[in-house]
DRENBA-850577 format. One record per residue (C-alpha): residue number from 0; residue in three letters; chain; z, x, y. Coordinates in Angstrom, 2 decimals. Example, Ala and Ser with C-alpha at 12.3 -4.5 7.8 and 13.67 -1.06 7.14 Angstrom:
2
(0 "ala" "A" (7.80 12.30 -4.50))
(1 "ser" "A" (7.14 13.67 -1.06))
END
This chain:
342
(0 "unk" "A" (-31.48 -12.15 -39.76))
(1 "unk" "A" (-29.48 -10.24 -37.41))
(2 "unk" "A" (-25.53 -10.88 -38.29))
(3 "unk" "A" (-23.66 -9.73 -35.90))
(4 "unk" "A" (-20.08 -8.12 -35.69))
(5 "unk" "A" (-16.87 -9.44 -34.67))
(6 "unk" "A" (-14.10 -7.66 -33.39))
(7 "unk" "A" (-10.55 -9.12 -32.61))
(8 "unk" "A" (-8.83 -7.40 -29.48))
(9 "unk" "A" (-5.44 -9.28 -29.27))
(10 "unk" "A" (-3.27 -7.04 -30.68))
(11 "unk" "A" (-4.97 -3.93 -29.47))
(12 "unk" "A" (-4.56 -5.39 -25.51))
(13 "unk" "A" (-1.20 -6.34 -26.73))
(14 "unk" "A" (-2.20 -10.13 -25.27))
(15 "unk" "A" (0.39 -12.79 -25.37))
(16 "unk" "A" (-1.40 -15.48 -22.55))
(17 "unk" "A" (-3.87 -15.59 -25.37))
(18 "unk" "A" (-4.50 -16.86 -28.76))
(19 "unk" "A" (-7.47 -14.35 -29.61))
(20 "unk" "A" (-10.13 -12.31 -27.60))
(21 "unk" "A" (-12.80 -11.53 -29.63))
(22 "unk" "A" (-15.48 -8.67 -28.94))
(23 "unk" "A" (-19.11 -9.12 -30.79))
(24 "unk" "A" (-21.57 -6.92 -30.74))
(25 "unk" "A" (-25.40 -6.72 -32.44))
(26 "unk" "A" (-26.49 -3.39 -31.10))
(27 "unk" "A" (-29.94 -4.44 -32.60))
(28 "unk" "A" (-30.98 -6.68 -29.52))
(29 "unk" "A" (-28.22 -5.17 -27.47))
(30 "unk" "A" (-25.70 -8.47 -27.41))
(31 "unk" "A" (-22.16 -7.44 -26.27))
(32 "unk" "A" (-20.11 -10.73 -25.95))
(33 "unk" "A" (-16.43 -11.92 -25.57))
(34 "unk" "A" (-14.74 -15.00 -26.70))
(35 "unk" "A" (-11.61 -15.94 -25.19))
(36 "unk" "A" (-9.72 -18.40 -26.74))
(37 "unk" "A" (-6.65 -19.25 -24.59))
(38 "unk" "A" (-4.92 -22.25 -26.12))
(39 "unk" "A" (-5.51 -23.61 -29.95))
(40 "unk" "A" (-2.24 -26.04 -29.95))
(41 "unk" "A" (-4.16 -29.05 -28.77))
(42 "unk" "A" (-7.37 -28.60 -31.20))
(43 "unk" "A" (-10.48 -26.45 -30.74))
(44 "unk" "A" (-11.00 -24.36 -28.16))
(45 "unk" "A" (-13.81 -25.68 -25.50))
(46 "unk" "A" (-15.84 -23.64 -22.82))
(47 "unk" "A" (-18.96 -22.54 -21.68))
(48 "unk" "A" (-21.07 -18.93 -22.21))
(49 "unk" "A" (-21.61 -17.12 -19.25))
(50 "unk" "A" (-24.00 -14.75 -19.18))
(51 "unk" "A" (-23.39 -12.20 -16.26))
(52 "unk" "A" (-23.98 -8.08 -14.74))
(53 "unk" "A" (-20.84 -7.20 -15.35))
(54 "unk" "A" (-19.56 -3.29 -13.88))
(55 "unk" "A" (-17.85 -2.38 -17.32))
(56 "unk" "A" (-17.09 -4.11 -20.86))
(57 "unk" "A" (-13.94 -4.22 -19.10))
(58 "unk" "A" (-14.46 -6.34 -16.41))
(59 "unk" "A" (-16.72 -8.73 -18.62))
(60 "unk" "A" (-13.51 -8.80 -20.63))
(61 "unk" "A" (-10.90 -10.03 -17.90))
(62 "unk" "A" (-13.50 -12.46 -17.28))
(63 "unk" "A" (-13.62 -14.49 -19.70))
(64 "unk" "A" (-9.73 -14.07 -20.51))
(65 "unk" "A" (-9.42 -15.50 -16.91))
(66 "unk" "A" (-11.98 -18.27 -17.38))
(67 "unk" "A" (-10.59 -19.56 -20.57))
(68 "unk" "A" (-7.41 -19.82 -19.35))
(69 "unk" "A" (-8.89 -21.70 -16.54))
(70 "unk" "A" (-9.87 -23.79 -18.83))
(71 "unk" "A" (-6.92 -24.50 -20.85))
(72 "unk" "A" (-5.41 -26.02 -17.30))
(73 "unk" "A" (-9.09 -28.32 -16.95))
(74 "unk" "A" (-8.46 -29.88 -20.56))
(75 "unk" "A" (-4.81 -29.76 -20.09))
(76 "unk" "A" (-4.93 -31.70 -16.87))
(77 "unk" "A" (-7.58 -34.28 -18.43))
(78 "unk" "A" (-5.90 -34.80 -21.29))
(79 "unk" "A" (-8.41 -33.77 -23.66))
(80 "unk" "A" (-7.69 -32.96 -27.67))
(81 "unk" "A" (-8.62 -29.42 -27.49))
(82 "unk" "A" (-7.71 -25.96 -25.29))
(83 "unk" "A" (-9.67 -23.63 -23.24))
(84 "unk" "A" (-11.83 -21.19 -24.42))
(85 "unk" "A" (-14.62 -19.19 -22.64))
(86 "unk" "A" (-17.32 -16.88 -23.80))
(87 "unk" "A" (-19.43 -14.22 -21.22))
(88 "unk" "A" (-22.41 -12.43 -22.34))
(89 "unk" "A" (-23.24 -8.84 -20.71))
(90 "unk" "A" (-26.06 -9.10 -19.10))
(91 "unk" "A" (-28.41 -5.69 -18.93))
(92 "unk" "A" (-32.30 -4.89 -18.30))
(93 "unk" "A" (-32.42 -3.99 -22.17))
(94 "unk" "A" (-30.80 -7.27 -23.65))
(95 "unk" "A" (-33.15 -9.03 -25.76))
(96 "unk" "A" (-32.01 -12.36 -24.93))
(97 "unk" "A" (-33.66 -15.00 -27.24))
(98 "unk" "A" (-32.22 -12.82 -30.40))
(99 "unk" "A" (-28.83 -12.26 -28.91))
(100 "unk" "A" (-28.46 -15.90 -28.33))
(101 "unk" "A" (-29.24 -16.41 -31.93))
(102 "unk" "A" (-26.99 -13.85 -32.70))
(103 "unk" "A" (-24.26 -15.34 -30.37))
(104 "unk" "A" (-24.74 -18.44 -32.26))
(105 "unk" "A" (-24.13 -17.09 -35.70))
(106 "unk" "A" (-20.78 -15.60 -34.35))
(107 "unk" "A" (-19.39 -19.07 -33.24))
(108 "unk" "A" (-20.84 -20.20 -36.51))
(109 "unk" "A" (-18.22 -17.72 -38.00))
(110 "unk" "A" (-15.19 -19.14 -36.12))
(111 "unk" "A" (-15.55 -22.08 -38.57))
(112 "unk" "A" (-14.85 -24.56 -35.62))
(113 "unk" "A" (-12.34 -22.71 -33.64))
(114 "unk" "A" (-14.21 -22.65 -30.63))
(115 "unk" "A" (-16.88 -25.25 -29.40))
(116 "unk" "A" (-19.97 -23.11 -27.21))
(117 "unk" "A" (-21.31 -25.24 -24.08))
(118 "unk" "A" (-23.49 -23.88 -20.94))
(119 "unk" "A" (-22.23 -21.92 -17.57))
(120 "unk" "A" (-23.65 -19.49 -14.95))
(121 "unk" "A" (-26.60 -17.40 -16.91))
(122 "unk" "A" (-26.79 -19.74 -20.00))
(123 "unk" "A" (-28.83 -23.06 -19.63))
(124 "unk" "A" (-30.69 -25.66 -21.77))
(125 "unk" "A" (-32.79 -23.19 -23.73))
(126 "unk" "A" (-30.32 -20.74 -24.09))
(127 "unk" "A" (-28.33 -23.51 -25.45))
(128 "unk" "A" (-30.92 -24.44 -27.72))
(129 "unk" "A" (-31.37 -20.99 -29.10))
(130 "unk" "A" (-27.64 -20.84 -30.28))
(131 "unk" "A" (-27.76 -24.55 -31.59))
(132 "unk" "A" (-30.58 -23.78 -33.65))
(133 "unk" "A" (-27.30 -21.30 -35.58))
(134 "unk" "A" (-23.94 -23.22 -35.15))
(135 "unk" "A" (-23.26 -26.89 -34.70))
(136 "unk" "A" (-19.85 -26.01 -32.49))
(137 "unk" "A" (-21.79 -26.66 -29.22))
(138 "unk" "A" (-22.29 -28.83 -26.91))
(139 "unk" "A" (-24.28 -31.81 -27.84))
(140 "unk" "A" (-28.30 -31.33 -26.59))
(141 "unk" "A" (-28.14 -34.93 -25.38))
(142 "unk" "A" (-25.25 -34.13 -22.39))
(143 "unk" "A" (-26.15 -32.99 -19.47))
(144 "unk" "A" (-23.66 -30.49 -17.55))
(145 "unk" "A" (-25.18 -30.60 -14.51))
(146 "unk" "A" (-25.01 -34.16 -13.70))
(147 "unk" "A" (-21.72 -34.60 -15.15))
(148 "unk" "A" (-20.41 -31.86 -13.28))
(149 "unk" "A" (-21.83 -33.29 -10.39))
(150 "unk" "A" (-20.47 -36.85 -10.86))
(151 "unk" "A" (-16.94 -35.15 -10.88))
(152 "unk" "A" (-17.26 -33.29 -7.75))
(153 "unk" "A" (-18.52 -36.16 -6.09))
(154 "unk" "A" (-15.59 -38.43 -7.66))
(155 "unk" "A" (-13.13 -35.90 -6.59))
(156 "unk" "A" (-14.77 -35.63 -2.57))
(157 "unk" "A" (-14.16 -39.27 -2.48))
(158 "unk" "A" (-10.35 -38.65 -3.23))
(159 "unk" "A" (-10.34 -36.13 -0.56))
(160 "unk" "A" (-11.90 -37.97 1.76))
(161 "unk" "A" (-9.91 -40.91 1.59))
(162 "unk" "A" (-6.99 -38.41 1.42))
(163 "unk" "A" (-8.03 -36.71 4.62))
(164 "unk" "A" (-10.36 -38.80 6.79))
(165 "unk" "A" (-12.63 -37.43 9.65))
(166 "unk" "A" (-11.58 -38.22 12.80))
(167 "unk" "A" (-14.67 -37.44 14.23))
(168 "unk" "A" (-18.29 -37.54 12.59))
(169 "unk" "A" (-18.11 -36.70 9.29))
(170 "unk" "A" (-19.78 -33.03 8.30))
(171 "unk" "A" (-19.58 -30.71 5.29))
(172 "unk" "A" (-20.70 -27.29 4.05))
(173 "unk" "A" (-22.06 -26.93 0.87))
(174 "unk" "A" (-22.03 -22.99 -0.90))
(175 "unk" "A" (-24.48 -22.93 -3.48))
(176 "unk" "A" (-27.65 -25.17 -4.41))
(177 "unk" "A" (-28.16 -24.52 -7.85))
(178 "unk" "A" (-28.18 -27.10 -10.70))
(179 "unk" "A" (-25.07 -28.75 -9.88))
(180 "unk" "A" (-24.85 -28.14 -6.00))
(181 "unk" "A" (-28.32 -29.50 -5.53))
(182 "unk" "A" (-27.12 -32.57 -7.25))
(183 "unk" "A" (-24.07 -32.65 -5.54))
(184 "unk" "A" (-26.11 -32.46 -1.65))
(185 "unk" "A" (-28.02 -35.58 -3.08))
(186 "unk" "A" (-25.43 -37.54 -3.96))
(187 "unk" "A" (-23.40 -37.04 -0.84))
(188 "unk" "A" (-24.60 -39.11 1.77))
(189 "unk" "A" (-25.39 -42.10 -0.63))
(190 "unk" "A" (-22.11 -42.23 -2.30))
(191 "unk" "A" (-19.86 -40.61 0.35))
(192 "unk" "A" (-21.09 -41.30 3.69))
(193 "unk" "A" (-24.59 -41.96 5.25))
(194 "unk" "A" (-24.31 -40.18 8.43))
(195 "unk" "A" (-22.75 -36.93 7.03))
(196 "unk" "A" (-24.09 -34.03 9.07))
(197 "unk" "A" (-25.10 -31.47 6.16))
(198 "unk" "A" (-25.50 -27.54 5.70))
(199 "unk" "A" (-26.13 -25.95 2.77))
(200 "unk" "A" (-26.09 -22.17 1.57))
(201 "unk" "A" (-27.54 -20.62 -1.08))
(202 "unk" "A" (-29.32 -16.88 -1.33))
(203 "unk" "A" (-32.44 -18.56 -3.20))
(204 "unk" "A" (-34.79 -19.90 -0.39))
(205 "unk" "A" (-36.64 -21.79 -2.98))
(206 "unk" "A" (-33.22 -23.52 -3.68))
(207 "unk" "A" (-32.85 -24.06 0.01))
(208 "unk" "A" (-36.74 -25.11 0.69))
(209 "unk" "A" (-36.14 -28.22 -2.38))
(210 "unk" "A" (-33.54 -29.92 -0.23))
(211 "unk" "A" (-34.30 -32.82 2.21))
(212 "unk" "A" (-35.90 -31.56 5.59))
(213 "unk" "A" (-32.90 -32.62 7.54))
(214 "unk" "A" (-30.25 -30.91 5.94))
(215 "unk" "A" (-29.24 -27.59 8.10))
(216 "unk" "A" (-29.93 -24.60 6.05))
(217 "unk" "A" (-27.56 -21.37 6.35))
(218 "unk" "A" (-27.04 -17.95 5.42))
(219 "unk" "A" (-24.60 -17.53 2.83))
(220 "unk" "A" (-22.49 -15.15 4.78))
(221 "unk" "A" (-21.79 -17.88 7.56))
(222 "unk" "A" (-20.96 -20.48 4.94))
(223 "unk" "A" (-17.58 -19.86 5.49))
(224 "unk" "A" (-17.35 -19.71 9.18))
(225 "unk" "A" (-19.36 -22.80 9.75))
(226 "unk" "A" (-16.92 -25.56 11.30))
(227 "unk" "A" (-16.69 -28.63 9.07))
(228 "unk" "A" (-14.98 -31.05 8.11))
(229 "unk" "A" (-15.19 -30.34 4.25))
(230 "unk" "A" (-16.10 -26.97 2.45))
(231 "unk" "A" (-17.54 -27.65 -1.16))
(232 "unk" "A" (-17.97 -24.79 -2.78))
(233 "unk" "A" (-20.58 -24.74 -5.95))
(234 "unk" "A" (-21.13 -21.25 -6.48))
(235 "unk" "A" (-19.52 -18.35 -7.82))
(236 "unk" "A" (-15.75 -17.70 -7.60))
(237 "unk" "A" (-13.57 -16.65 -6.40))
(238 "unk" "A" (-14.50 -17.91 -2.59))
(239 "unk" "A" (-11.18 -18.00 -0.75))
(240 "unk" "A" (-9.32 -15.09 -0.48))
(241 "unk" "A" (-5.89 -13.77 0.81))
(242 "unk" "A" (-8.44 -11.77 3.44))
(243 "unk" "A" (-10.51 -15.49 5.12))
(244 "unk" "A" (-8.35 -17.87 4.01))
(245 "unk" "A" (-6.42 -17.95 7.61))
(246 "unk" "A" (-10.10 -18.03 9.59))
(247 "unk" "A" (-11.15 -20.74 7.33))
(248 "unk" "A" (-12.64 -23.64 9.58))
(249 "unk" "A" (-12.31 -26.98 7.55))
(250 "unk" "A" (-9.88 -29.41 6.69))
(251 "unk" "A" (-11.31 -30.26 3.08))
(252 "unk" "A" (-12.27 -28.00 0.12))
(253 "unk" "A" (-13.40 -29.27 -2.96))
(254 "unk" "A" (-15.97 -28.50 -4.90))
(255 "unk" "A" (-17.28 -27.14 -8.77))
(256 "unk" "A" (-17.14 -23.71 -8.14))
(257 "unk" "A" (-14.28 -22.26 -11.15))
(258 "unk" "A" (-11.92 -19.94 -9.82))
(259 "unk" "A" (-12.08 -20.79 -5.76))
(260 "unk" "A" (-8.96 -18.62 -5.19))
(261 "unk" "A" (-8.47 -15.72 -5.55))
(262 "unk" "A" (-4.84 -16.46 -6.77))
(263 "unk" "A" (-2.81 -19.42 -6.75))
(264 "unk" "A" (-0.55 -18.23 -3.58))
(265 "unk" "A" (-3.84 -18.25 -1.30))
(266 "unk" "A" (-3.50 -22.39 -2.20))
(267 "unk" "A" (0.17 -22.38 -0.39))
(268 "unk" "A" (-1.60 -20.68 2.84))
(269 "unk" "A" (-3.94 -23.53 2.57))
(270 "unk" "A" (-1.14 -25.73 2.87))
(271 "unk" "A" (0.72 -24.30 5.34))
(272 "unk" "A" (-2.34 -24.44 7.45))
(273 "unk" "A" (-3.30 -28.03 6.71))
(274 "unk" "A" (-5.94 -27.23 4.85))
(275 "unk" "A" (-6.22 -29.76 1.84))
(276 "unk" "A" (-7.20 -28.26 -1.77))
(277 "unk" "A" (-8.38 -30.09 -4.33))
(278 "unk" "A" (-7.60 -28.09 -7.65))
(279 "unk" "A" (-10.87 -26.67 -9.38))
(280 "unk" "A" (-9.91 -27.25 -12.45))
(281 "unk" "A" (-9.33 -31.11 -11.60))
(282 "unk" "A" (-12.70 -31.53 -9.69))
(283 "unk" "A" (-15.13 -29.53 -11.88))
(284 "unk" "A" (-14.04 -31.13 -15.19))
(285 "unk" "A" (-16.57 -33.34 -15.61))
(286 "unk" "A" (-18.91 -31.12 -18.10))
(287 "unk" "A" (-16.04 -30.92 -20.07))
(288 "unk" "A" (-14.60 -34.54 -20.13))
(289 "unk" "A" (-18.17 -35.51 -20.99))
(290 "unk" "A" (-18.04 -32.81 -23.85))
(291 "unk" "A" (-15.09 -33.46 -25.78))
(292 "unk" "A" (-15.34 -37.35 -25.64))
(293 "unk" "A" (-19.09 -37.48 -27.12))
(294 "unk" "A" (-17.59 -34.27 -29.52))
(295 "unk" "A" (-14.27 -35.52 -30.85))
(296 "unk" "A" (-13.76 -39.71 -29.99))
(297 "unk" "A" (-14.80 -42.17 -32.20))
(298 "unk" "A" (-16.15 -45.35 -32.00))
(299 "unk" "A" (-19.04 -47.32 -30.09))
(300 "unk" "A" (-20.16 -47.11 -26.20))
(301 "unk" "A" (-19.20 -42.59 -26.20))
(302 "unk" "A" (-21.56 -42.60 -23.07))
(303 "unk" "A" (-20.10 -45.19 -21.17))
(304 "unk" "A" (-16.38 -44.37 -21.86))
(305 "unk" "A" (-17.60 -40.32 -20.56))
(306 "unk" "A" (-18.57 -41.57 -17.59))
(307 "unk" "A" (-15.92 -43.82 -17.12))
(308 "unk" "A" (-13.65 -40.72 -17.51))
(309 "unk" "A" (-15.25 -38.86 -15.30))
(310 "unk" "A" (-14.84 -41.03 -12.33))
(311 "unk" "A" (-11.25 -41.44 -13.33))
(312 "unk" "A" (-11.12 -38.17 -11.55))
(313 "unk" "A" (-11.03 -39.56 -8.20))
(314 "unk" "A" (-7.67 -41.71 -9.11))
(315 "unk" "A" (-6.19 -38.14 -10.88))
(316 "unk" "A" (-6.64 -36.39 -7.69))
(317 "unk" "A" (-5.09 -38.91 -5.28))
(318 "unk" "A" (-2.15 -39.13 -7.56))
(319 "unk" "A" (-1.98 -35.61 -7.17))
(320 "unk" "A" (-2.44 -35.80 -3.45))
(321 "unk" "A" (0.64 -38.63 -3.19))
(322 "unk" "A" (3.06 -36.10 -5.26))
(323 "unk" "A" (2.08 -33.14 -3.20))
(324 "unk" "A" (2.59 -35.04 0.36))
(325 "unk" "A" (5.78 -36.63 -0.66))
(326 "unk" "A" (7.01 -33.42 -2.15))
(327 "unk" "A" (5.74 -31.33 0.86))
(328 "unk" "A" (3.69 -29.63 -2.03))
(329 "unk" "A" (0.56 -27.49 -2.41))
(330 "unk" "A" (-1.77 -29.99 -4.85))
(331 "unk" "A" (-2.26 -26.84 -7.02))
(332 "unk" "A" (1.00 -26.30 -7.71))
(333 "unk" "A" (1.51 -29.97 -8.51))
(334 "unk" "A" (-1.35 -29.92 -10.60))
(335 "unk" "A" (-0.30 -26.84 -12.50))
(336 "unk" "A" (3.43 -27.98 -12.95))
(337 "unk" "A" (1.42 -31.56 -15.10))
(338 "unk" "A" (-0.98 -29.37 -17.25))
(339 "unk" "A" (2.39 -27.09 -18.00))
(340 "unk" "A" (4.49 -30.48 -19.01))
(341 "unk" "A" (2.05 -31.28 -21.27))
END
């Protein structure tokens, strides 16, 4: 059985945003992993494993430090009982990856319930299944990230929308059709609009060539200078930088990418320009809500109360969206100032 070794890093980085960063290795199938666990006031931490090509230990590092506190401000903001946490796994042409799952697994197994594993970018249903088979602190095989994720994005883009109406036809860009972007294209025309003029990026043609025939397909490096009403980013962050975000053409983003900007001030451009935001970490929650309620609430009807917290998403947002207009307001920095009160 390969046991493998955990290292903690906070006092060595001399780390104060965080709680612990913790470096594992199993040199034996070539796993070199770090947990971030940002906040442990509010109960376990909660967050995904990303597995990711990363230029230096370093860099996989900041990662997930960034991530999890990314998180701490989507479970903050939801009101969950837990904090953020995040986990990346460095990805290499040597990594044996069924047996450093496992091995992943047996190091959240040694946490003893300080951190609760779910999936992310790199780390799917059988990866997930592969580290369940070692810890139960992960995210219950019956959820579905994808969907839930989905549901969110779509709950938040009808906040948006209401916030910020077309005033002509109604037309989006979508960045990235993998499992939740896909999902997300699907969903928009029958529960946002019918006539919504679509175009969708994504560097996998075989993700492009599964969407409906009369959705406009586009490079990815024209996704951002397509005119549209809304940009809904669902790939990789971070998308909108201090460099594009004054070319941007839209009037919209929101979508389940984490990390969109590349800092917070790029969201006050956005709002000088007019451009409305819709927080990441309020829109792509939905994984998460569905998470902690079916891991830590009680009672009959888990499912149905998930969902129902999920779409309360929509009514978050515009209440965010009132404070920020009446307070001439970016909605990030609204939306930061609640998960900071909490």
């Amino acid at each position: 059985m390969v046991r493998p070794t955990i290292r903690d890093m906070t006092s060595e980085l001399g780390l104060s945003s965080h709680a612990r960063i913790l470096e594992v290795k199993e040199p034996s199938c070539g796993l070199l992993a770090f947990i971030a666990l940002h906040d442990v006031n509010h109960g376990p931490c909660v967050g995904g494993v990303r597995r990711s090509r990363y230029r230096s230990a370093e860099d996989a590092c900041n990662d997930a430090l960034s991530l999890s506190a990314q998180m701490t401000r989507k479970v903050a903001f939801a009101g969950l009982p837990c904090g953020g946490g995040k986990s990346v796994i460095v990805d290499h042409k040597a990594l044996d990856r069924n047996t450093a799952y496992a091995a992943f697994g047996r190091a959240v197994e040694m946490l003893d319930g300080q951190y609760f594993c779910g999936p992310d970018v790199g780390t799917g249903t059988d990866a997930l299944e592969r580290i369940r088979e070692h810890t139960s602190y992960v995210n219950p095989a019956d959820n579905d990230a994808s969907v839930a994720t989905a549901r969110g994005v779509l709950a938040g883009l009808r906040s948006a929308l209401s916030e910020c109406p077309s005033i002509g036809p109604l037309s989006a860009v979508v960045q990235g059709a993998g499992n939740v972007g896909s999902l997300v294209v699907k969903g928009l025309r029958t529960n946002l609009h019918s006539e919504l003029a679509l175009s969708v990026s994504d560097p996998n043609a075989r993700a492009l060539r599964s969407l409906p025939e009369d959705v406009r397909k586009i490079a990815s490096d024209v996704a951002l200078r397509t005119p549209a009403h809304m940009f809904i980013p669902c790939a990789l962050g971070p998308v909108v930088s201090r460099e594009n975000v004054r070319s941007l053409p839209f009037s919209v983003i929101c979508g389940s990418a984490n990390t969109q900007l590349e800092d917070d001030a790029v969201a006050q451009v956005l709002h000088a320009r007019g451009i409305l935001y819709a927080p990441d970490f309020i829109v792509n929650a939905g994984a998460v809500i569905e998470g902690a309620t079916v891991l830590f609430s009680k009672g009959d009807n888990v499912r149905e109360r998930a969902k129902a917290a999920i779409d309360r998403i929509e009514y978050r947002l515009s209440d965010v969206f009132h404070e920020a207009r009446e307070n001439d307001a970016s909605p990030l920095n609204v939306a930061v100032a609640r998960t900071i009160r909490r």
